[in-house]
C-alpha positions as CSV (number, residue, x, y, z in Angstrom):
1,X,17.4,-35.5,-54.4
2,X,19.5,-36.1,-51.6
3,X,21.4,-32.6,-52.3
4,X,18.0,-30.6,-52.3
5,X,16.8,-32.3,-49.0
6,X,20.4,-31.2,-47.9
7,X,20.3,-27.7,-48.4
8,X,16.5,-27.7,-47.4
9,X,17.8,-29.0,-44.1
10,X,20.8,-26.5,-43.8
11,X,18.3,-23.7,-44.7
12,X,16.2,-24.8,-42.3
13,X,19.0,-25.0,-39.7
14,X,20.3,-21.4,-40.4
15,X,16.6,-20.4,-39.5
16,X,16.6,-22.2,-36.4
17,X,19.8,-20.7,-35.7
18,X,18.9,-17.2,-36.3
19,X,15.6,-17.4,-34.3
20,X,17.6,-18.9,-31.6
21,X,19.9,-16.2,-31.7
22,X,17.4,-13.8,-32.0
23,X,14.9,-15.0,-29.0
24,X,18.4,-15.4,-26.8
25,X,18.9,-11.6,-27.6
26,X,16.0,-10.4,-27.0
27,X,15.9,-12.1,-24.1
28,X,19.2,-10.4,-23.0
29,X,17.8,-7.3,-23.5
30,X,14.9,-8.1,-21.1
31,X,17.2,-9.2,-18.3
32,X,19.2,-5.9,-18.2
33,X,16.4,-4.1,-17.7
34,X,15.0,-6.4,-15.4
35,X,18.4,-6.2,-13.8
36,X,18.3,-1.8,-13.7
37,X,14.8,-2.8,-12.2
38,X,15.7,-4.6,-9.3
39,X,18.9,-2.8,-9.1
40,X,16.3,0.5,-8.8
41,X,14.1,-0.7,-6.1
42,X,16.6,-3.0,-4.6
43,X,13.6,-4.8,-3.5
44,X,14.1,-8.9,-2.2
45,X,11.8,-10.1,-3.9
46,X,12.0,-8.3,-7.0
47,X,15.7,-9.4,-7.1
48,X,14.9,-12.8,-6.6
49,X,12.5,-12.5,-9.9
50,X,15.5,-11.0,-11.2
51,X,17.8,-14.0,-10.4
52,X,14.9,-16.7,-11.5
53,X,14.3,-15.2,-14.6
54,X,18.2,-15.6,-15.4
55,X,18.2,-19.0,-14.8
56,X,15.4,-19.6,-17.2
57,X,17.4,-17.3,-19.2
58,X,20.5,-19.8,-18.8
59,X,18.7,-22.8,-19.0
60,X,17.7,-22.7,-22.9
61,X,21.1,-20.4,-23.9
62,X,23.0,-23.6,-23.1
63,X,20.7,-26.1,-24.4
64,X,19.7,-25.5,-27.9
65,X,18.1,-29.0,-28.4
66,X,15.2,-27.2,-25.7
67,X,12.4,-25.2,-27.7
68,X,13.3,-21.9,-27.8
69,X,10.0,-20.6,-28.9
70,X,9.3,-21.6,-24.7
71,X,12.0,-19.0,-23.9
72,X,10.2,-16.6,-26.0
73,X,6.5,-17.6,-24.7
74,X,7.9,-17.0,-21.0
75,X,8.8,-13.2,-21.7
76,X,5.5,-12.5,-23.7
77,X,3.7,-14.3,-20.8
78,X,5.6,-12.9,-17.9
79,X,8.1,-10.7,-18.4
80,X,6.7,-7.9,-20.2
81,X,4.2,-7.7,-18.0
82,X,6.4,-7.5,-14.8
83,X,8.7,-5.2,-16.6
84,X,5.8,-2.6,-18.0
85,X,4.0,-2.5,-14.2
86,X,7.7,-1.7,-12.6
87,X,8.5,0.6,-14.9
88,X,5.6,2.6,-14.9
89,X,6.0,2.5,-10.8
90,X,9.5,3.3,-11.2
91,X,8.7,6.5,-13.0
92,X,6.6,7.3,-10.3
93,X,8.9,6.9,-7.5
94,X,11.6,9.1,-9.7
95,X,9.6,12.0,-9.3
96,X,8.7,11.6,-6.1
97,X,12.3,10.8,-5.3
98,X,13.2,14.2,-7.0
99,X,10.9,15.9,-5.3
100,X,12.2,15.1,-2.1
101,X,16.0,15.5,-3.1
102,X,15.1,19.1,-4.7
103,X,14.1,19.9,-1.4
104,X,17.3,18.7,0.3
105,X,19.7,20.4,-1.9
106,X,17.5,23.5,-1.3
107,X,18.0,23.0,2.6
108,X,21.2,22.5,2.1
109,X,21.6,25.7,0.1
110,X,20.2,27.4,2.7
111,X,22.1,25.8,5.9
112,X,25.0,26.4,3.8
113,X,24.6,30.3,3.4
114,X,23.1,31.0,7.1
115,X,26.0,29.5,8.7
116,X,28.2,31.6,6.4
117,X,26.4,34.5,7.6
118,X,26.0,33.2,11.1
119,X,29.7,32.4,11.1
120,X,30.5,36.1,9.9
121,X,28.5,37.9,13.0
122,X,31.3,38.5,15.8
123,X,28.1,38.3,18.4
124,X,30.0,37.2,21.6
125,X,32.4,39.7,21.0
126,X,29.7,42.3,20.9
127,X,27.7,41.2,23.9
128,X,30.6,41.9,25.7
129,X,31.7,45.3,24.3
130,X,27.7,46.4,24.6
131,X,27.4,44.9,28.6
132,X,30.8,47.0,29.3
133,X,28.9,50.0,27.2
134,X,25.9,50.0,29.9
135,X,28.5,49.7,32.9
136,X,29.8,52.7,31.8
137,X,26.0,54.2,31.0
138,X,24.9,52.9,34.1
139,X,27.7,54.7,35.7
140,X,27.1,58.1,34.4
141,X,23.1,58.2,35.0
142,X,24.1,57.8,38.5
143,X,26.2,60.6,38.4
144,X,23.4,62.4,36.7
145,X,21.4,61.6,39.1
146,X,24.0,62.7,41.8
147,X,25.7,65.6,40.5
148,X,23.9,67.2,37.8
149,X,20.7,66.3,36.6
150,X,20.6,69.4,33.8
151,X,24.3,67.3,32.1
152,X,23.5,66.0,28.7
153,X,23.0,62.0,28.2
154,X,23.5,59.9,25.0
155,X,22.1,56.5,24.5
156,X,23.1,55.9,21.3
157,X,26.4,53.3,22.5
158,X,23.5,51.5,23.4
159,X,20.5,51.4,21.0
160,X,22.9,51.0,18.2
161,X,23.9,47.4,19.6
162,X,20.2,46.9,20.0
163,X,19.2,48.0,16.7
164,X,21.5,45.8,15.2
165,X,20.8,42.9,16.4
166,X,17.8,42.2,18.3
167,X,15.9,41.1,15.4
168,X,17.8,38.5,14.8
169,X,19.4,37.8,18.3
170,X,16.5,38.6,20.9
171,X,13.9,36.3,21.9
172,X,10.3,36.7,21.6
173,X,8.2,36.5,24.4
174,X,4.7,36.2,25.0
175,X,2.3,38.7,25.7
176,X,2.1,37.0,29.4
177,X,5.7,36.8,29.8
178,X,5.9,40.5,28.7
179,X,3.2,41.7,31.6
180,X,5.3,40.2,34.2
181,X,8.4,41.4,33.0
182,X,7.4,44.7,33.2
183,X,4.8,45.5,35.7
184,X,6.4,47.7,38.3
185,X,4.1,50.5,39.1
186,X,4.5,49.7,42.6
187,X,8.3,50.9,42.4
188,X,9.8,53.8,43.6
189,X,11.9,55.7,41.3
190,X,14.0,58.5,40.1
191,X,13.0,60.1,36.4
192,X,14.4,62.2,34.4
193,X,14.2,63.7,31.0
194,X,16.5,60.4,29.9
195,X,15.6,57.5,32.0
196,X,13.6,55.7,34.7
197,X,15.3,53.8,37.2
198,X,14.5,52.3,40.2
199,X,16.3,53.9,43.1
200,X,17.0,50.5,45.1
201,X,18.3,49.0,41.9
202,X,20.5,52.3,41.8
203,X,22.2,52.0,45.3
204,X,23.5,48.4,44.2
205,X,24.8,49.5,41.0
206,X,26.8,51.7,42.8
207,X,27.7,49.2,45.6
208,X,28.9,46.6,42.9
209,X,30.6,49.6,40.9
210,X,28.0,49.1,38.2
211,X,29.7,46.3,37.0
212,X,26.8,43.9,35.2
213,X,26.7,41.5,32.1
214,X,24.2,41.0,29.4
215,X,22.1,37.5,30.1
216,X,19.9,37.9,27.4
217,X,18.0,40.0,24.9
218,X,14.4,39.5,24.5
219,X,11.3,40.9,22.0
220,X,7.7,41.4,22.4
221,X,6.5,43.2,18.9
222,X,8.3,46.2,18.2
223,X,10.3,46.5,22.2
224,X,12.9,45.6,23.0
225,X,13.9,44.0,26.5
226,X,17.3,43.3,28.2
227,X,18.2,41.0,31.3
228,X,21.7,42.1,32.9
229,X,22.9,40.3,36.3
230,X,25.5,41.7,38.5
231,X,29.4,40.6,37.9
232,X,29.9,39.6,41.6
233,X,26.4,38.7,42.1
234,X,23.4,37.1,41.1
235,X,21.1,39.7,41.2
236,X,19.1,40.8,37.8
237,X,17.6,43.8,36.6
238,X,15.7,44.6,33.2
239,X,16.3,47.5,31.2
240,X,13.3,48.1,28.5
241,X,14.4,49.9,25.6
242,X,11.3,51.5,24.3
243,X,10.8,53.5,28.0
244,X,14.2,53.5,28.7
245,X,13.5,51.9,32.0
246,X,15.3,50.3,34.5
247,X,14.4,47.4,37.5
248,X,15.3,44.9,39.9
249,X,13.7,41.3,38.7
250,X,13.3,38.4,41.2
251,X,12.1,34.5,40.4
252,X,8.9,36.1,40.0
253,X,9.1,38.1,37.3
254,X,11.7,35.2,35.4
255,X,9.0,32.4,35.5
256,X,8.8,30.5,32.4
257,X,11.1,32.8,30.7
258,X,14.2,31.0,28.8
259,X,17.6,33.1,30.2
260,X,19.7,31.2,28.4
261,X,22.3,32.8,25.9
262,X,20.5,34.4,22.7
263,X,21.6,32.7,19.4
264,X,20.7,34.1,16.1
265,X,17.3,32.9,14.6
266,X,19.6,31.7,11.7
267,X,21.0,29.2,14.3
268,X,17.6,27.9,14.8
269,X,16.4,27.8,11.3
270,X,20.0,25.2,10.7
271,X,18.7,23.1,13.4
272,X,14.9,22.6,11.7
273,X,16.2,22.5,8.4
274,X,19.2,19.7,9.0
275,X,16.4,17.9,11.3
276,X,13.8,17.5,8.4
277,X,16.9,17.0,5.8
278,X,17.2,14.0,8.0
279,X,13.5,12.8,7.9
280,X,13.2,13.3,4.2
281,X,16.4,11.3,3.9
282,X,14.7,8.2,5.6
283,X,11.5,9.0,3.3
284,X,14.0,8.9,0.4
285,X,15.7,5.5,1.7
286,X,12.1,3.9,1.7
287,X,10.9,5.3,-2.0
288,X,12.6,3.0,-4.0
289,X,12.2,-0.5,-1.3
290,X,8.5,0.2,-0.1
291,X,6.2,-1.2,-2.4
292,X,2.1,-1.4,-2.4
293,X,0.5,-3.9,-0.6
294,X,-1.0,-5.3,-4.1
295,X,2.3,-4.9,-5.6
296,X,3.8,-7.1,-2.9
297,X,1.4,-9.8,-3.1
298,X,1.0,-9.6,-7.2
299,X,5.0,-10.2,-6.5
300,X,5.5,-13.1,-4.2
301,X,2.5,-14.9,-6.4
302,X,4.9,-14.2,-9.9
303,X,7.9,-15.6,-7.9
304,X,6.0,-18.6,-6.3
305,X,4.7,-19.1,-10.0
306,X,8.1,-19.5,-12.2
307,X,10.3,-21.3,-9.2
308,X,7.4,-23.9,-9.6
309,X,9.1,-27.5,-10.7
310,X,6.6,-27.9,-13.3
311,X,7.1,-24.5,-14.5
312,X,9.0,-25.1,-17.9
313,X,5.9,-27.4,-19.2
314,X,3.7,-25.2,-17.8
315,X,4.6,-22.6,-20.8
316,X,3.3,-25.2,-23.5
317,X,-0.6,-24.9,-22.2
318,X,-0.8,-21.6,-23.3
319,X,-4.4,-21.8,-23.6
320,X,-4.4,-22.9,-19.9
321,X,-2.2,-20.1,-18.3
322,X,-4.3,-17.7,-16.5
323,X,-1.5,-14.4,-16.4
324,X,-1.4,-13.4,-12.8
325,X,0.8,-10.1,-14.0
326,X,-2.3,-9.2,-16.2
327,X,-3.4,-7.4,-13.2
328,X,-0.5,-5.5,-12.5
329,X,-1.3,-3.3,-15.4
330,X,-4.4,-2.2,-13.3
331,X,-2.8,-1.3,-10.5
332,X,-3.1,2.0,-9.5
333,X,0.2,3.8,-9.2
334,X,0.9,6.9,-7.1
């Protein structure tokens, strides 16, 4: 008799054991993935869940003589629950997280090629070359003009400079800017079969011995428009391509009008994209922390819940326990 209530008692020991081992890992399992959870979302007051759910974790791993059918109870209770809402939210902030890095590593594909391109385009270099080409063409239409009038005239030095790169290099203006840039009917002039000019703006080309520098290169639709100042003054005229014109300019005509060096519009298109790679970095820094305002209080009232003192006999009234993380499975995620 007292062997078969012997090996009835080991038999029921080795069950014990065995559910005890098997609630422990089980439980395990749960607190890694809590642990990738909060890890994830790096969240305060998920992490502190995290940490509180360990300790009860703890708590019945090194005391066996506790029920570990409580242990168990806890998870099916609470844990699931927390772990099914946050993992159905975390799927949701993955793709939008994607989507926002996708469109990083695009912009960066992009900054990366333009300044390659940008990098490759010697454009200093050829603002000079092209401003020395019009000293010299400035140069010969006054001899033109002085000598000869019938001597053949080529403009191609310059267009070809112009062609190349004013669509990526001139500015655009508007269609006001345009009108006072190039309203000079009032002018008097000499003409050609070639050019325009104006004939006060030729006398100081000659006194300066038509030394002048490219400011800036500007667009308005399909014309082009060039602001050149004097070497040893500062004294502008504009040449416009599509007339082949030339004038004086004063303060008047410049108003509003940005003189500053041209850059190409590649240059610009870096600067927009690496400014919003920065915004949608700080969007992607606050993805995985920012939470719903239901989620957050659902949250604080789990974590106020299982650091309670009472906590542990709590879990025996089962019948009493009103789930508070029932509702997180309602929660609308987006």
């Amino acid at each position: 008799m007292d062997s078969g209530r012997k090996a009835v008692t080991e038999m029921a020991d080795n069950a014990d054991l065995e559910t005890f081992k098997q609630i422990i890992g089980d439980s395990q399992k749960k607190l890694s993935t809590l642990k990738v959870l909060s890890n994830f979302f790096n969240h305060p007051t998920l992490i502190a869940i995290a940490i509180r759910t360990n300790i009860i974790h703890n708590l019945f791993e090194n005391n066996q003589k506790l029920d570990i059918h409580k242990l168990d109870l806890f998870h099916i209770q609470y844990t699931n629950n927390l772990m099914e809402l946050f993992q159905k939210l975390k799927k949701s902030k993955e793709q939008k997280y994607l989507i926002i890095s996708d469109e990083i590593n695009i912009n960066d594909d992009f900054i990366a090629r333009l300044k390659a391109e940008t990098e490759a385009v010697p454009f200093v270099d050829e603002v000079r070359q092209h401003s020395a080409n019009m000293s010299r063409k400035a140069e010969e239409l006054y001899r033109l003009f002085a000598e000869d009038g019938q001597k053949p005239f080529d403009w191609s030095a310059i267009t070809q400079f112009i062609n190349k790169r004013s669509g990526e290099f001139y500015r655009q203006l508007t269609v006001q800017q345009y009108q006072q840039l190039t309203d000079h009917e009032e002018k008097s002039t000499y003409e050609n079969a070639y050019v325009t000019i104006e004939k006060k703006l030729l006398g100081k080309l000659n006194i300066q011995k038509f030394r002048v520098k490219l400011i800036c290169g500007l667009r308005y639709e399909a014309e082009e428009l060039e602001i050149y100042e004097f070497v040893n003054s500062n004294d502008k005229f504009i040449f416009i391509n599509d007339e082949k014109s030339f004038y004086l300019i004063d303060d008047s005509n410049l108003s509003g009008i940005d003189l500053s060096r041209n850059v190409s519009y590649k240059t610009e298109t870096i600067s927009r994209l690496m400014s919003k790679n920065e915004l949608l970095k700080d969007q992607l820094s606050a993805v995985k922390t920012s939470m719903p305002k239901d989620v957050e209080a659902v949250m604080e009232s789990y974590l106020e819940k299982i650091s309670g003192v009472e906590f542990l006999e709590d879990l025996q009234n089962v019948d009493e326990q009103t789930n508070i993380l029932k509702a997180m499975l309602n929660i609308n995620i987006k």
